[in-house]
N, C-alpha and C positions, 0 to 999 in steps of 0.2 A: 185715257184722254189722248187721242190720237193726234188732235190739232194742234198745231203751236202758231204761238201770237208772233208773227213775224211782221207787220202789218197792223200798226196801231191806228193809224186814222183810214177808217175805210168809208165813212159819209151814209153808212147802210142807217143811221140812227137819227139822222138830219130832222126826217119827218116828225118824229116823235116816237118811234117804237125802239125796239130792241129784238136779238133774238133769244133767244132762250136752246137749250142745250138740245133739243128735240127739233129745231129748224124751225119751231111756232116763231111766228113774231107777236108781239104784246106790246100794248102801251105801257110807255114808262114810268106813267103814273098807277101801274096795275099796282097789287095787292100784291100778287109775286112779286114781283120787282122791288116792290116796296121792302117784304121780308128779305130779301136778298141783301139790298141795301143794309138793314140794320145789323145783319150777319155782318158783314163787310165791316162797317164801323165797329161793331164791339171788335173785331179781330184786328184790324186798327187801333184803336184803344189798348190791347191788349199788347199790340209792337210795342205803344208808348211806356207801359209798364215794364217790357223787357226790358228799356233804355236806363234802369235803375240799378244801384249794386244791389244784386238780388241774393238769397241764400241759394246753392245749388239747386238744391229740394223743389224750391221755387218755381226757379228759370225751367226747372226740366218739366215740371206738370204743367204751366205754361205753354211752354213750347208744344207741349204734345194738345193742347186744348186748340193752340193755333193751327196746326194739322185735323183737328178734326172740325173745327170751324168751318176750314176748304169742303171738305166731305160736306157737310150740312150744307155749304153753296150750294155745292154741286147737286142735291137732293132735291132742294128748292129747286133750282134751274134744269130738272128733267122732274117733268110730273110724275109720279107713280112711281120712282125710281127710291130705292131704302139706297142710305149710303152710310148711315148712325147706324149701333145695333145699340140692344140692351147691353151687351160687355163695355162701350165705351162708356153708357150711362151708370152699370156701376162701379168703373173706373173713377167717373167722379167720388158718387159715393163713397170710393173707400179713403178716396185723397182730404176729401171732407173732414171724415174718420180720424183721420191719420193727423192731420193738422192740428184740427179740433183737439185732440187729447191733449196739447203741448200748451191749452190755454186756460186759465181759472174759468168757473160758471159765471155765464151774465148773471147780472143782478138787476141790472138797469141797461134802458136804452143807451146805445152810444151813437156819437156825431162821426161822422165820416168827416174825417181830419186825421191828424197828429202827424205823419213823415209826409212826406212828397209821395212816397211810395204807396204807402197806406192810402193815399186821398185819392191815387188814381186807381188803385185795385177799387174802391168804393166807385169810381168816376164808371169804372169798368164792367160793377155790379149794377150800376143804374142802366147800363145802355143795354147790359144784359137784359132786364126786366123787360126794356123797354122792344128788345129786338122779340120776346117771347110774346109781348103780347101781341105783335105784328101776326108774327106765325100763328098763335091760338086764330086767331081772327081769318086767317087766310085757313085754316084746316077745318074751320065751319062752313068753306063754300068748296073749298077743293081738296083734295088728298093729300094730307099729310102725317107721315107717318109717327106714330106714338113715341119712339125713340129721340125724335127730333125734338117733340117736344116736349119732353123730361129731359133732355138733356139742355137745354136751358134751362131751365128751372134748375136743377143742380149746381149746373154755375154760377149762378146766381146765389147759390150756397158758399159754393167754393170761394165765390170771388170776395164775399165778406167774411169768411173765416180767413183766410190770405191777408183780407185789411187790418186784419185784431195781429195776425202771426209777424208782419212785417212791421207795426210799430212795437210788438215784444221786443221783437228779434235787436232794434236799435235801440233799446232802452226806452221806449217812452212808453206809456201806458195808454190804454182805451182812451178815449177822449168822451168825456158822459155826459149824457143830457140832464142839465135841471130846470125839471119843470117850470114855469114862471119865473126864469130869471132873472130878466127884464122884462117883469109886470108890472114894476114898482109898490110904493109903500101901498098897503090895501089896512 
């Protein structure tokens, strides 16, 4: 990346477009743009969750997810451009792996709750979902590469295993749904 942002308001966006990393300009309501966006916020999202006392282990697979979020922008934001490989996607995977084993078997659905920490790794697993199905959707009309999108998908793994690890890790437990709770007397 050659260019640096020295020069934040430049007026070039007024109209309603944007550029994109390739010199195209696009509206800012496009489908790219759009996915780009939701990248943006789930890595957003994702700072909010560093802002937590986190475990090491954590902070550092984290941080490396936020590094490769930038990459995934940047992928989006140059068409046809790979910037994810499969190594980062089973990077996920083995973090998954790795987490996962430090947790009892579900048994039951659980509620996204129990720490501050925990609500927002879930808060973080939803936007995830939410920024994948952005990208599914724009990779049906335009080129987007396979790595991109399994690696949301992944994190979206990671991100709720992380939710179960980080209310262990403070003492509290899964937080569990029961069915008809408040159904009342039947």
């Amino acid at each position: 990346m050659g260019n640096r942002l020295s020069k934040i308001v430049t007026r070039t966006g007024d109209a309603g477009t944007t550029g994109l990393g390739d010199g195209t300009r696009v509206a800012k309501d496009s489908l790219r743009i759009e996915a780009i966006g939701q990248v943006d916020e789930l890595n957003s999202t994702l700072g909010l969750l560093l802002t937590e006392a986190l475990p090491d282990d954590v902070r550092q697979a984290l941080t490396g997810v936020q590094h490769d979020l930038f990459d995934l922008g940047g992928e989006l934001c140059i068409p046809g451009m790979n910037m994810i490989s499969d190594a980062q996607v089973g990077r996920l995977e083995d973090l998954v792996g790795q987490f996962n084993d430090e947790l009892s078997p579900l048994k039951d659905f659980i509620l996204p709750g129990g720490t501050r920490a925990a609500a927002v790794a879930h808060l973080a697993r939803t936007v995830c979902r939410r920024a994948e199905r952005y990208v599914v959707r724009l990779a049906a009309s335009e080129q987007v590469s396979d790595p991109a999108r399994k690696y949301l998908n992944r994190l979206s793994d990671l991100m709720f295993v992380l939710g179960r690890v980080l209310n262990k890790v403070a003492g509290s437990g899964d937080v569990l749904w029961v069915q008809g709770k408040n159904r009342g007397g039947d």
